[in-house]
C-alpha positions in Angstrom: -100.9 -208.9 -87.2 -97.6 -210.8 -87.6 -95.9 -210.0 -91.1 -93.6 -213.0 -92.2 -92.2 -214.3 -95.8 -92.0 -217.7 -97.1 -88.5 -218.7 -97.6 -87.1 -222.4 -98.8 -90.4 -223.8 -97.7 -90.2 -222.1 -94.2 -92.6 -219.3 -92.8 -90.4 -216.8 -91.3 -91.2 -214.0 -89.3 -90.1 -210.3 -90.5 -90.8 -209.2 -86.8 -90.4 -210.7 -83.3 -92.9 -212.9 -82.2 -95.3 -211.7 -79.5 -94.4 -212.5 -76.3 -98.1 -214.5 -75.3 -97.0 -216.9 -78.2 -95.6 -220.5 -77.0 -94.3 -222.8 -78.5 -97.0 -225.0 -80.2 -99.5 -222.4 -80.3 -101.6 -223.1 -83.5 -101.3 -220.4 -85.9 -103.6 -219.3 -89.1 -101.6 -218.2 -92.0 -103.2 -216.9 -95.5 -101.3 -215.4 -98.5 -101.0 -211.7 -98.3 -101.8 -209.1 -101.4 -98.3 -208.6 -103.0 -96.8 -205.6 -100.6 -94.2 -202.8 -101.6 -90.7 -202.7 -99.7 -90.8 -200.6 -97.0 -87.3 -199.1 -96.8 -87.6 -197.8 -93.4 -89.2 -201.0 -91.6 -86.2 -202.8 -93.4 -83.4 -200.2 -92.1 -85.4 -200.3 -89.1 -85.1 -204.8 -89.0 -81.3 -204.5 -90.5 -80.0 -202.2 -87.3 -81.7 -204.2 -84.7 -80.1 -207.4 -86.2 -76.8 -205.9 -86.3 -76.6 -203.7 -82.7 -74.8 -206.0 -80.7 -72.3 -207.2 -83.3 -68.7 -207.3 -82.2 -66.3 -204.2 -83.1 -64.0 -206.7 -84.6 -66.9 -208.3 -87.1 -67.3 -205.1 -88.0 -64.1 -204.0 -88.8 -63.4 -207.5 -90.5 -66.6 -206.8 -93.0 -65.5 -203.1 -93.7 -62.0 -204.4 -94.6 -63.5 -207.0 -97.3 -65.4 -204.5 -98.7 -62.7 -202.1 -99.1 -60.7 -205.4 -100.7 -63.7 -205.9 -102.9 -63.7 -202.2 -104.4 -59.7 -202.4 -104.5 -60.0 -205.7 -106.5 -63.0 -204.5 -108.7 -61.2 -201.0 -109.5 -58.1 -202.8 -110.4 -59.7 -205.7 -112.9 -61.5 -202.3 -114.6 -58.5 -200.5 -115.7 -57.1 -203.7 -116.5 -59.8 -204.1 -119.4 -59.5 -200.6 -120.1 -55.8 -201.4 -120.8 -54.6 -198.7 -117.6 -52.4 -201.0 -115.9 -51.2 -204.2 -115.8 
C-alpha cells in the first residue's frame, strides 16, 4: 500500500510510485488512522532525495548555516550586553 500526505489540497506520495502505475490509472484513496513519525523511513526518504545533489549545493547550504549560527551567536551576546 502506497503511503501519501495531503498537502495544500494535493495528495502526495511519501514513496515512489510503483512502476505498473500509468498515468491516469484510477486510484482509491481513504483517510488513514493518525500514524507516528517514523524517524528512520524519513532519514531513509531525506538521503534518497538528496544523493545526487551537487558538491557545490552542498557546500553553499553548509556555509549559510554556519552564517546562520555566527549571526544567531552574535545577536545573543548582544542582548546579553557581551559585545557590541
Amino acid at each position: 500500500m502506497l503511503k501519501a500526505v495531503l498537502r495544500k489540497g494535493a495528495i502526495v506520495p511519501l514513496d515512489p510510485l510503483p512502476p505498473e502505475w500509468e498515468e491516469g490509472a484510477a486510484l482509491e484513496v481513504a483517510k488513514a488512522a493518525a500514524t507516528q513519525l517514523d524517524i528512520g523511513a524519513w532519514a531513509k526518504s531525506m538521503n534518497q532525495l538528496c544523493a545526487d545533489s551537487p558538491a557545490e549545493d552542498e557546500a553553499a547550504m553548509r556555509n549559510a548555516i554556519d552564517e546562520q549560527r555566527r549571526q544567531a551567536k552574535a545577536q545573543a551576546r548582544r542582548d546579553m550586553g557581551l559585545s557590541a
